[in-house]
BAMINU-766566 format. One record per residue: residue in one letter; x, y, z of N, C-alpha, C in turn. Coordinates in steps of 0.1 Angstrom, whole numbers, plus 2048, in hexadecimal, padded with zeros to 3 digits. Last residue first. Layout:
AXYZXYZXYZ ...
! end
This chain:
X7A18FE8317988F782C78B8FD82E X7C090482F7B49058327AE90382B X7DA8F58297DD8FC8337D390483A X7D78CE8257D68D88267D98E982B X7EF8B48197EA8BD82A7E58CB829 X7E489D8007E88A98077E58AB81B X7EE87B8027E38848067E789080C X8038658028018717F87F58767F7 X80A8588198008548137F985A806 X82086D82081E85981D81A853812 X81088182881B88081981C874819 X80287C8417FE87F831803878827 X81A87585181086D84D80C87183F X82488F85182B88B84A82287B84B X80A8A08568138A584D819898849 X8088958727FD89786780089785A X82089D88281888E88381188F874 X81F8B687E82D8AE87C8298A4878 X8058C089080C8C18838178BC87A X80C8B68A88068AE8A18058B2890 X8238C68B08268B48AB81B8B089F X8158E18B081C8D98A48228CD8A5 X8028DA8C37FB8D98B98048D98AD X8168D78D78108CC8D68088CC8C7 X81C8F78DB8268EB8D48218DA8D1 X8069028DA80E9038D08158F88CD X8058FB8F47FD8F48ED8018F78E0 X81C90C8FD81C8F790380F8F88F7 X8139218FC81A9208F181E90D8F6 X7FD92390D7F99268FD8029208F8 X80A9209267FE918923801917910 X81A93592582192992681791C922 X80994F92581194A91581493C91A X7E694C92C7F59469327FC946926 X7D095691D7DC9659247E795A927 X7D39428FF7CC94490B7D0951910 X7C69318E67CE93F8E57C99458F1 X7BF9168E87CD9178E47D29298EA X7A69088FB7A99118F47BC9148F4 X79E8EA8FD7A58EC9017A78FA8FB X7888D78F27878DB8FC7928E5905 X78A8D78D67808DF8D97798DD8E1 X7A58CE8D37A28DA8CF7978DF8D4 X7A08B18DC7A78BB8E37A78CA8E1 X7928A88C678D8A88D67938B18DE X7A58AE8B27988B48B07908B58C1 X7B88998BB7BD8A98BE7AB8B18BC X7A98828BA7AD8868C67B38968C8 X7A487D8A279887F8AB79F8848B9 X7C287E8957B48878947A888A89F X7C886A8A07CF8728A67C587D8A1 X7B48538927B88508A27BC8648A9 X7BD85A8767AF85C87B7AE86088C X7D78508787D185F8737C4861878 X7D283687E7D883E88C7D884D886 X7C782C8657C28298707C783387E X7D88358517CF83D8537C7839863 X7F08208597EF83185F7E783A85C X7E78088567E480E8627EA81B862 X7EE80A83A7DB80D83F7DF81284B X7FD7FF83480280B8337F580E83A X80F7DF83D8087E583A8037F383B X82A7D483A8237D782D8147D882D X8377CF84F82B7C884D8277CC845 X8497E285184F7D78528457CD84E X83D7FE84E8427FD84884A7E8849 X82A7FD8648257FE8578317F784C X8387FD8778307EF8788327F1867 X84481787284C80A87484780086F X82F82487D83182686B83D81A86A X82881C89881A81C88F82681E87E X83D8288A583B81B8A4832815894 X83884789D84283F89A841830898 X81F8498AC81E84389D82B840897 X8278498C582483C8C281F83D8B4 X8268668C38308608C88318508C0 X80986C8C581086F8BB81D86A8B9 X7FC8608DA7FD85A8D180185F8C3 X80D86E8ED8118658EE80A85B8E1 X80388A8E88128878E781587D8E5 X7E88838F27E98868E37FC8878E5 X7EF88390F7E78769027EB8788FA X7F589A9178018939177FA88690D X7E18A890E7E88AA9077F38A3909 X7CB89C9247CF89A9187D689F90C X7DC8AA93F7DE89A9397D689592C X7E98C593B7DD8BF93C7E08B3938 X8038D393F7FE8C89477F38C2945 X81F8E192E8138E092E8108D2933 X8368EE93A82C8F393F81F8EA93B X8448D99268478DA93183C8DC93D X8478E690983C8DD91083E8D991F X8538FD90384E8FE90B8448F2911 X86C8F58F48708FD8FD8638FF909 X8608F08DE8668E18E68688EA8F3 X8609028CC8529008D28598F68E0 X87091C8C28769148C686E90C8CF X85C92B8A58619288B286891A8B3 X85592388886392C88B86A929899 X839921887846912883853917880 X82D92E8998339228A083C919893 X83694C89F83294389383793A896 X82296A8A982B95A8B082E9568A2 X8149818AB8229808A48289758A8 X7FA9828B480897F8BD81497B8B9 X7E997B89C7E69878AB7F29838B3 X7F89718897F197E88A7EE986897 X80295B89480C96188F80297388F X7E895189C7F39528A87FB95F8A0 X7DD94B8887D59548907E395789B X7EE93A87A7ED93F8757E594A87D X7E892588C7F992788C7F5938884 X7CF91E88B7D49228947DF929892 X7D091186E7C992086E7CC92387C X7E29018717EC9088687DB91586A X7CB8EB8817D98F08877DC8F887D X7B78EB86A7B08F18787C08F887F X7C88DC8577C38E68547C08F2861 X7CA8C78667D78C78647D18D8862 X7B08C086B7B28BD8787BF8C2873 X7A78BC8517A08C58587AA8C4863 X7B18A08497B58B08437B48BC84C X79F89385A7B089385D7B38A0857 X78589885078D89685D797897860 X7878918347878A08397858A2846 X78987883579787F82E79588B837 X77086D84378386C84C78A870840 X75687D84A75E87783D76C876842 X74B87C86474887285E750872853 X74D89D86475489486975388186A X7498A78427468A784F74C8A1858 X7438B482574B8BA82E7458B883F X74289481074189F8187468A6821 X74E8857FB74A8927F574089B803 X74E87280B75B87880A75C884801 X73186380A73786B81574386E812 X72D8627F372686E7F772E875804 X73E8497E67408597E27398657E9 X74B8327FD73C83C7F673F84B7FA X7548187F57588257F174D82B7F1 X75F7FA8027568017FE75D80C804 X7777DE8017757E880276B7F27F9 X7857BF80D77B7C98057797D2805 X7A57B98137987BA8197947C080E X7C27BD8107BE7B380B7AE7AF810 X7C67D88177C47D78077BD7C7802 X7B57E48347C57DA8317C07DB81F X7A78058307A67F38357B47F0831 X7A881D8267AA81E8347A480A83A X7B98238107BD81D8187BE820828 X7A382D7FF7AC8217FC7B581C808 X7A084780C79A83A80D79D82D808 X7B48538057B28518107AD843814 X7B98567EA7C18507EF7BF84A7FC X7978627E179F8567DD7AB84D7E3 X79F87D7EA79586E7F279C8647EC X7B48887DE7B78827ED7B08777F3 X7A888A7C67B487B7CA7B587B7D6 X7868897C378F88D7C379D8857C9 X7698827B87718837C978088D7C7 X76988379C75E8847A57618897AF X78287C79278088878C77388C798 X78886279C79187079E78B87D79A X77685379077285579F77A8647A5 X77F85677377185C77D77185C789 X79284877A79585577278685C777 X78C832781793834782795842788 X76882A76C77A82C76B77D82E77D X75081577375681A776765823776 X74480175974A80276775181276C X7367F374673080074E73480375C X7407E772F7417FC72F73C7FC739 X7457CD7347377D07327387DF72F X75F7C673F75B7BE73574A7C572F X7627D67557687D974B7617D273D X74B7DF77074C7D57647547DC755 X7387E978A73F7EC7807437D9777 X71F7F579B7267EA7977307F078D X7188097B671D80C7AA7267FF7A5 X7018027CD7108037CC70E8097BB X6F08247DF6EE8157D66FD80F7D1 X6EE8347F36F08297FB6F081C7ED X6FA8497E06EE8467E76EA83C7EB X7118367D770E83F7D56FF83F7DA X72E81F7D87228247D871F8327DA X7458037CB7438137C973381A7D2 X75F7EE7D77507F17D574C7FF7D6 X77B7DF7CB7777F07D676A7EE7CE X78B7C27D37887C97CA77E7D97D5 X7AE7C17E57A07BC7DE7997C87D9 X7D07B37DF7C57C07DE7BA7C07D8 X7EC7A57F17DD7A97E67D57B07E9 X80F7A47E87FF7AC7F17F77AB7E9 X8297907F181D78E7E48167997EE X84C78B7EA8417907F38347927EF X86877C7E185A77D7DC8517807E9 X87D7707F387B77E7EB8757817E4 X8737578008717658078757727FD X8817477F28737447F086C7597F8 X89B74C7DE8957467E68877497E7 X8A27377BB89C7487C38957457D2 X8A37247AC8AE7237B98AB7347C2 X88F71B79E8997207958A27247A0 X87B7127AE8807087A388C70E7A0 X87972B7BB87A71F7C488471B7B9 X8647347A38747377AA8797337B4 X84E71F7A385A71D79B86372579C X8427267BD8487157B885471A7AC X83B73D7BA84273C7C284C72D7C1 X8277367A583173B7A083F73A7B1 X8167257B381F7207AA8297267A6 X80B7377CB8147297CF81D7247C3 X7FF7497BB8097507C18117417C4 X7E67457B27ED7437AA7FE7457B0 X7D374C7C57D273C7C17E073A7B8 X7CC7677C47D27637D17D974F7CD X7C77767B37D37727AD7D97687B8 X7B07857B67B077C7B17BA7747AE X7B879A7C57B87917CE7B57877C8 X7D87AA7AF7C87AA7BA7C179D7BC X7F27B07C17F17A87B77DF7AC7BE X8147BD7C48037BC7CA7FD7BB7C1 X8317B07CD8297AE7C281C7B37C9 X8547B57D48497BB7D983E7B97CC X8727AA7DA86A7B07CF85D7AC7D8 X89B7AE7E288B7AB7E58817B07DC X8AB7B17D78AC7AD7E48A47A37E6 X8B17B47B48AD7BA7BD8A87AF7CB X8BF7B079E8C77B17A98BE7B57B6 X8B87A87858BD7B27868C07B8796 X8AE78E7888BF79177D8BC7A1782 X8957937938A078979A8B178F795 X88979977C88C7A078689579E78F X88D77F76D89178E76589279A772 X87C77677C88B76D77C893779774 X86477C77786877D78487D778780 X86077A75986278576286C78576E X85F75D75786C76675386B76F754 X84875A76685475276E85E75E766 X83976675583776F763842765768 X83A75573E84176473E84276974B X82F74074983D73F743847749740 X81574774F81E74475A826744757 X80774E73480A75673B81574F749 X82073771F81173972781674772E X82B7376FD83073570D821740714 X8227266E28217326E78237326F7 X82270D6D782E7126D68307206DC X80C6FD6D38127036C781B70D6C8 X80E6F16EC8126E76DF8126ED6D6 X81D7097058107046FB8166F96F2 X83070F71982F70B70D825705709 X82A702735831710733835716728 X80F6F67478176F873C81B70773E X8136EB76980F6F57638156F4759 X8046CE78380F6D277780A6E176E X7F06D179F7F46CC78F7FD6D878A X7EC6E47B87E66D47B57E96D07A9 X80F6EB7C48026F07BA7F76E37B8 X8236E17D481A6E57DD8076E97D3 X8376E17C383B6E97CA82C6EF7D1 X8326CC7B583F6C77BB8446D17CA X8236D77A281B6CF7AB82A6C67B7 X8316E079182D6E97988296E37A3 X8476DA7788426D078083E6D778E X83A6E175B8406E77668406E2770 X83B6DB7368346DB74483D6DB751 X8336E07188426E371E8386E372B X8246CB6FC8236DB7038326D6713 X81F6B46F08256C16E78226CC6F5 X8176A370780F6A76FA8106B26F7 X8336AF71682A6A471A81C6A870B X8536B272784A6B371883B6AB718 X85B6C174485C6B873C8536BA732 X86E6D27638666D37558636C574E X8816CE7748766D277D86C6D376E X89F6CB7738956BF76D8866C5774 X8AF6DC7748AD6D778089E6CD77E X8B26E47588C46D675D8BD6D276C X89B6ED75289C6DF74A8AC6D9757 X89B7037618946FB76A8966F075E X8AE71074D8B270E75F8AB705765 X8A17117388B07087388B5706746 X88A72173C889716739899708739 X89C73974189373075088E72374A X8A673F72A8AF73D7348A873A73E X89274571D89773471889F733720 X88675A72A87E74F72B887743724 X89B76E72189976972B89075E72F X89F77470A8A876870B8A4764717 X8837856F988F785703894775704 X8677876F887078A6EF87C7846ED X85A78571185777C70D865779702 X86179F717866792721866788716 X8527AD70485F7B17028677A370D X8397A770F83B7A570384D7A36FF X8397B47298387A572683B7A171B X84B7D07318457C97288417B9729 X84F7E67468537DC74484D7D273C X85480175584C7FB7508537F1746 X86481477486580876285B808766 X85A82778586E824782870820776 X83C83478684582978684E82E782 X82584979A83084679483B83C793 X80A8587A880D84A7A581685079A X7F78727AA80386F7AC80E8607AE X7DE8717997DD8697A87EB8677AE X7E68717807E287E7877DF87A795 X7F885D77D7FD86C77B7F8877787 X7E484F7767EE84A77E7F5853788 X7D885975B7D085876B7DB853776 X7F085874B7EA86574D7E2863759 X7F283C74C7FC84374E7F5851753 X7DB8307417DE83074F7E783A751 X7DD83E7257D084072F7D483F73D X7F583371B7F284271D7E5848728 X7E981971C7F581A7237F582B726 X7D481E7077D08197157DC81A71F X7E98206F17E282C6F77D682B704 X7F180B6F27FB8156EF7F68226F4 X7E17F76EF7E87F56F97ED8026FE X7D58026D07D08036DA7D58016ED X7EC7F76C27EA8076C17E18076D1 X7F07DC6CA7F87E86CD7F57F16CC X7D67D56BD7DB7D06CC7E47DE6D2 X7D97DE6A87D17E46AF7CF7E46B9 X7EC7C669B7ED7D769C7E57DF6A0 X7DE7B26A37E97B26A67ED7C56A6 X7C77B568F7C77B469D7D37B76A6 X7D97B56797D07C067A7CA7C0686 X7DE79C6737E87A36737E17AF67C X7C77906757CC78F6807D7798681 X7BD79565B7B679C6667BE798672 X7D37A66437CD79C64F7C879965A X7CC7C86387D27C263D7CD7B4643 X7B77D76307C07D26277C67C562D X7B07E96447A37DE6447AC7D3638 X7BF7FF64A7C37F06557B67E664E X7BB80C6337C98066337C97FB63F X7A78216397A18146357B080A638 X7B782F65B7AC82F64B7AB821647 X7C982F6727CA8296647C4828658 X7BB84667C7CC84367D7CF83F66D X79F84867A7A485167A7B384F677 X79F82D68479E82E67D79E839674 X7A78316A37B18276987A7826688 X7928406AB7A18446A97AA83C69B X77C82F6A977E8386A378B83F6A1 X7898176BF7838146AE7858236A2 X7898276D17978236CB79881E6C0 X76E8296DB7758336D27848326D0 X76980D6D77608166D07688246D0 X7758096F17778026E97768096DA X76481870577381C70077A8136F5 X75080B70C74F81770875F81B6FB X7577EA7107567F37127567FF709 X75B7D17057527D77017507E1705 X7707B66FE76F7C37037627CB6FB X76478E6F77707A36F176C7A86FE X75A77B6F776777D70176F78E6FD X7417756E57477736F17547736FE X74578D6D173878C6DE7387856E8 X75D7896C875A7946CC7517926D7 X7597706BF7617756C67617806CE X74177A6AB73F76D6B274C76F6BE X75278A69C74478D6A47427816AF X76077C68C76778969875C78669E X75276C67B75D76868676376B692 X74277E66F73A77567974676F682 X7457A066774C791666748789672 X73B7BC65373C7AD65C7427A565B X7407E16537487D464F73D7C765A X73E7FC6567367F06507367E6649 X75280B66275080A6507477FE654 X74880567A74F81167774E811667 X74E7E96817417F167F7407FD679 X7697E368075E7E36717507E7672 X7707F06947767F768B7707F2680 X7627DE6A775E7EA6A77617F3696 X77A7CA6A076B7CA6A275E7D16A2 X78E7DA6A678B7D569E77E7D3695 X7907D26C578E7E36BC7877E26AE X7897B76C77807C36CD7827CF6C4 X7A57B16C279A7AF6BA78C7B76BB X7B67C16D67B97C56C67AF7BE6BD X7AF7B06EB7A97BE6EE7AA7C56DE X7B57986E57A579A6E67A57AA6E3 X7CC7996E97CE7966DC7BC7986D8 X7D47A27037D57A66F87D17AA6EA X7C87877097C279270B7C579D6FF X7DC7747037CC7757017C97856FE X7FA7836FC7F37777027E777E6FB X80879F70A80779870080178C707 X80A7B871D8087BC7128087AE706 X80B7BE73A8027B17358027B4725 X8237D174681A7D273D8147C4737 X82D7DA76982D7D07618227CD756 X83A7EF77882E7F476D8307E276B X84D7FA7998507F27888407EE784 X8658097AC8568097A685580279B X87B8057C287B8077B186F7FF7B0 X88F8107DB8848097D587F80F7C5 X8A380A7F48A480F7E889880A7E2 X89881481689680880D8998127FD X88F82682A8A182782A89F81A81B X87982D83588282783C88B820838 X86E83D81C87484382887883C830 X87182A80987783080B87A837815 X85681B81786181681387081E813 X84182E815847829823855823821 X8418317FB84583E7FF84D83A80F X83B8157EF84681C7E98478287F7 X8208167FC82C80F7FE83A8177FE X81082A7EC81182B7FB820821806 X81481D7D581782A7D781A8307E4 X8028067E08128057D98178137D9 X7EC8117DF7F18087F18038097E9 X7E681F7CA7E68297D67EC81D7E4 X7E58087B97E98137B57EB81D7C3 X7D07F77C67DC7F27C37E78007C4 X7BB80D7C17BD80A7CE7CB8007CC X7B880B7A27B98177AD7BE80F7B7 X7B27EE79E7C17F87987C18037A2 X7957F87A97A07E97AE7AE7ED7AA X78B80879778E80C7A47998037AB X79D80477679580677B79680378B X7AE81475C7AD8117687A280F774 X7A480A73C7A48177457A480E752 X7AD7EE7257A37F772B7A7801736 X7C57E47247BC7DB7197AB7E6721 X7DD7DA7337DD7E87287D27E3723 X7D77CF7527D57CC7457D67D673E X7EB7DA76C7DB7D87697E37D675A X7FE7E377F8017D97757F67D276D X8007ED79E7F47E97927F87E078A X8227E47A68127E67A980A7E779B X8407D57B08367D67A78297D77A9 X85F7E37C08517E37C08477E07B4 X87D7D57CB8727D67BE8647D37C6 X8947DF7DD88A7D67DE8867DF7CF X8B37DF7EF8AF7E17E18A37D77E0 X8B97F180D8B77E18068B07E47FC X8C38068178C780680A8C07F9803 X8B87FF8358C98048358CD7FE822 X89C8028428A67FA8348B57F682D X8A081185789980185A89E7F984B X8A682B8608B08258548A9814858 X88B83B86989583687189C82F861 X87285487387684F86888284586D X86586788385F85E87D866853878 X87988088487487788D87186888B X87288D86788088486B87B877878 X8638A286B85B89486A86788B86A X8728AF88986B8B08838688A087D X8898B689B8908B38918808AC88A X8798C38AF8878C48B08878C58A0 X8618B38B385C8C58B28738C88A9 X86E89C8C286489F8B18658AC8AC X8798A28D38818A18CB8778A38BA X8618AC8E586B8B58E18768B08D4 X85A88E8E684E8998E28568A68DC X86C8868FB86B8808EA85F8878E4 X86689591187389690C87388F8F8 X84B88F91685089A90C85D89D90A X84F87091B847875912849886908 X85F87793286586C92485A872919 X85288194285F88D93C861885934 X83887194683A87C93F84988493D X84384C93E84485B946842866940 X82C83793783984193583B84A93C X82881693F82482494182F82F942 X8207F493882380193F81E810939 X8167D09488137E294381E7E7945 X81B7B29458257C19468217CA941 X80279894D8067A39428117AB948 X7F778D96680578395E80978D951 X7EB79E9707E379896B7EC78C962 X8027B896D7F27B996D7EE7AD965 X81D7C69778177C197380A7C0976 X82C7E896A8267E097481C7D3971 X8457FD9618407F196383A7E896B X84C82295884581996184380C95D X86283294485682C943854821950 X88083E94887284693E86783C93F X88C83A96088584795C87B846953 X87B81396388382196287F82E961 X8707F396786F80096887980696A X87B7DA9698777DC95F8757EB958 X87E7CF97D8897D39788857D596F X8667CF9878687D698D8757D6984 X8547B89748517C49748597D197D X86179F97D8697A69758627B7970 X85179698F85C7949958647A098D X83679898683979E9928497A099B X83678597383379696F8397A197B X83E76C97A847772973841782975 X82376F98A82B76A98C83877098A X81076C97280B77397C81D777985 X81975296581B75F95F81A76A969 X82873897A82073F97782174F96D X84372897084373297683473696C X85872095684E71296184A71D96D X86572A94386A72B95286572495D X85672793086671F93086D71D93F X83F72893084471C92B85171C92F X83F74593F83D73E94184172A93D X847757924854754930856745936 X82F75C91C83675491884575391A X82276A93081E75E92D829754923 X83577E92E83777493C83076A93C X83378B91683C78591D83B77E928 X81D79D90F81578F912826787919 X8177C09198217BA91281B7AD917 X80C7E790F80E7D491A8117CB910 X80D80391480F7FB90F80F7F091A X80281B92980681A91A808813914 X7E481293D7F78159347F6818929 X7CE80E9437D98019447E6802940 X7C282693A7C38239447CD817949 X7B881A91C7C482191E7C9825931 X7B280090F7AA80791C7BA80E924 X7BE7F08FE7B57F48FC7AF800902 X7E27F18FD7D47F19057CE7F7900 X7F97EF8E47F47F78EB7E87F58F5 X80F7D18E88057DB8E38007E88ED X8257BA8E18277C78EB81B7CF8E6 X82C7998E482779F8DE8297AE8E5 X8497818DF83D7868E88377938E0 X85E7688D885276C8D18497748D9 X8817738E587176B8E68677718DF X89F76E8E38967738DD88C7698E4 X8B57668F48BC7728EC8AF7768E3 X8B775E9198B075D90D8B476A903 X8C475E92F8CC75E92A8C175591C X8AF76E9418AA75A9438B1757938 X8C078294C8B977995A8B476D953 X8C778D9368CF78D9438CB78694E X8B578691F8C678391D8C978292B X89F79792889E7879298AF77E923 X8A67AE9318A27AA93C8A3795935 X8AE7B99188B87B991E8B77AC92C X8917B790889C7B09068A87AB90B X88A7C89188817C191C8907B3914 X8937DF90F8957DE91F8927D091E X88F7E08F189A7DD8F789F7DE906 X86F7E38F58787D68F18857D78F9 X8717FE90286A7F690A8727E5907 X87880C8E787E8108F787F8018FE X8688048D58747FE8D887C7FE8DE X8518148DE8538018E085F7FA8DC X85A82C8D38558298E185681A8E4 
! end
């Protein structure tokens, strides 16, 4: 619908003020009575043309208009207004050629990398992972449907500190287990281990695995091997919850195995000939602060171990070597401070600056009878993942995850999405896909119709109530709505206009009866009630939230 309107609007400023682009905006009105849409152009016509806005609106609002939409000005703005045969002539093509409608080749193949969660192997997923996990899943799907080759990628934090904490933690546990002490672990342990629940039973496993034979061993040797056993089977943990929340990667990709690799001495030899490094008390430094960071970053320790930034540079430069256009990082919101250096040093290494995209993603506050539910990896008492799935269920889960932008906060209360009412927006929308397939379903019985056999486009024509021509028009305009989504990386707003086209067919439903004596009546609202089925359906799938068929 608005790119009807653009390319009129484009033609008008090439042919009368031989301009080939202007920064102007085109939205929907608040106060639908003003149109369908309005546009800020004449204000910013104005600077150039030295001509009141008021002015300009009134001169070019008349070549502006055509068959399918009215132009008039209002106030130095360009409202318009569609025509109803424009409205169900593109109402008919939907019903035509179905969720296709929606969709347009906007990628034409561009080879992009997606990296989401990429949480620590070092404990169970927790809500923040969730909601990473469901905006990237939700990417990936917009992605592809408008035409983008895309390749999902796991990135595993498998070496460094952490790591190296999470395989002392087991450990730790594992001499409680035979009644072992050691004041060295302990002391470590109490202040920087893991202490979750789950700790305690990978103690018991790995002890069951290895029997006394890992107590033999050096104790670091012995950290080191618990690191991995345990990685190994915290990796099986997300995987399996990943799974069941329909989240799926292309690769997974090791930090350990980066680290391994030729690739980090080949970014260390690129940024040494572009002099961007130097030696400074035994450790390898980055000249970061060149690129906007407030100080220099090591990239090599003085005992010789390359920093977390030294691997996540020979990552990115490992992604780079493999060809992809563009790459996509959601990163959670603590990572916001860190993004200027690394972007510094592919810069350094001749990567341009735009094929790094960064989304963040803040953290999800839990509650339950109006109290929150804290969580805490470092303490056992947070929250999995894996529980909130097992409580609600994944559709809530997906929904709500994305009904804010990702880089906002977000509260989750389990009561209301474990209810059956209109206040919970999954079982709003569901209901409202559910309510249409039990119509379609009363039709086929008492009037052998089956609207997803008929030829429905055949009859909107007859139908006149002017809010069914609404609801056309903001089913119409989610085309726009999955575009934005898809160019702005952000996927929320199509729960936002899920919600929007819900409240509006539910309104319409139960003022409007469907199964009347006029067939031409009945079967015009047939046909409105399957756009909006088309509409619901292939939103859903986006967002990988079933469409029910009853509820």
């Amino acid at each position: 619908m608005k790119d009807l309107i653009s390319q009129r609007l484009q033609e008008l400023l090439s042919k009368k003020y031989g301009m080939q682009s202007l920064d102007y905006s085109l939205d929907i009105p608040k106060d639908s009575s003003l149109g369908d849409l309005a546009t800020n152009i004449c204000f910013i016509l104005a600077k150039h043309v030295k001509k009141p806005p008021n002015l300009i609106a009134e001169e070019i609002a008349p070549e502006l208009s055509c068959d399918e939409f009215e132009a008039y000005p209002l106030r130095g703005f360009i409202n318009f207004r569609f025509s109803e045969g424009y409205v169900k002539d593109s109402f008919k093509e939907l019903l035509k050629v179905g969720q296709s409608y929606f969709f347009e080749n906007v990628g034409k193949g561009k080879k992009i990398q997606l990296e989401f969660v990429s949480a620590n192997p070092t404990g169970p997923l927790h809500l923040g992972h969730g909601r990473g996990a469901v905006v990237g899943d939700a990417l990936y799907r917009l992605l592809k449907a408008f035409g983008f080759d895309v390749q999902r990628e796991y990135y595993i934090n498998d070496a460094g500190n952490q790591a190296y904490l999470f395989g002392l933690s087991i450990l730790y546990r594992l001499y409680e287990l035979f009644g072992m002490e050691d004041e060295e672990l302990k002391k470590t342990f109490e202040e920087e281990g893991y202490k979750g629940l789950y700790i305690k039973e990978l103690a018991k496993d790995a002890k069951a695995f290895y029997g006394e034979e890992i107590l033999k061993k050096d104790k670091r040797e012995a950290i080191n091997l618990l690191s991995e056993y345990g990685i190994k089977r915290m990796l099986e943990d997300i995987k399996d919850t990943l799974s069941f929340m329909g989240v799926a990667f292309d690769s997974w990709t090791s930090e350990k195995e980066i680290l391994k690799s030729a690739i980090l001495q080949e970014v260390i030899k690129k940024l040494e000939e572009r002099d961007y490094i130097y030696w400074q008390d035994g450790a390898l430094w980055f000249k970061s602060s060149l690129f906007g960071d407030d100080k220099d970053r090591v990239l090599i320790r003085s005992d010789g171990t390359p920093t977390y930034f030294a691997g996540d540079i020979a990552y990115h430069y490992y992604k780079y070597q493999r060809g992809f256009e563009e790459v996509i990082n959601l990163w959670g919101a603590d990572h916001w401070g860190y993004l200027p250096r690394l972007k510094g040093a592919l810069k350094a290494l001749g990567i341009p600056e735009s094929w790094l995209k960064v989304e963040f993603v803040q953290m999800v506050r839990l509650f339950s009878e109006g109290k929150e539910i804290r969580m805490s990896k470092r303490t056992g008492e947070f929250v999995t993942l894996k529980e909130l799935l097992d409580e609600v269920g994944v559709d809530a889960v997906r929904f709500i995850f994305l009904t804010k932008r990702s880089d906002t906060p977000l509260d989750f209360d389990i009561d209301l999405v474990k209810s059956n009412t209109a206040e919970n927006p999954v079982f709003y929308v569901q209901y409202a896909h559910a309510r249409i397939r039990g119509v379609f379903r009363e039709v086929v019985s008492r009037f052998g119709i089956d609207p997803d056999r008929e030829k429905l486009e055949e009859w909107l024509n007859p139908l006149k109530d002017s809010q069914g021509l609404e609801l056309m028009k903001k089913v119409l305009f989610f085309k726009d709505t999955l575009k934005d989504a898809v160019l702005s990386l952000t996927p929320h707003i199509i729960v936002y206009n899920l919600l929007e086209i819900s409240k509006l067919f539910h309104n319409y439903y139960n003022h409007h009866r469907v199964m009347v004596e006029d067939r031409s009546v009945m079967m015009g609202r047939l046909a409105l009630l399957k756009g909006i089925e088309i509409t619901l359906k292939a939103s859903l799938n986006l967002i990988g939230v079933s469409a029910p068929e009853r509820m």
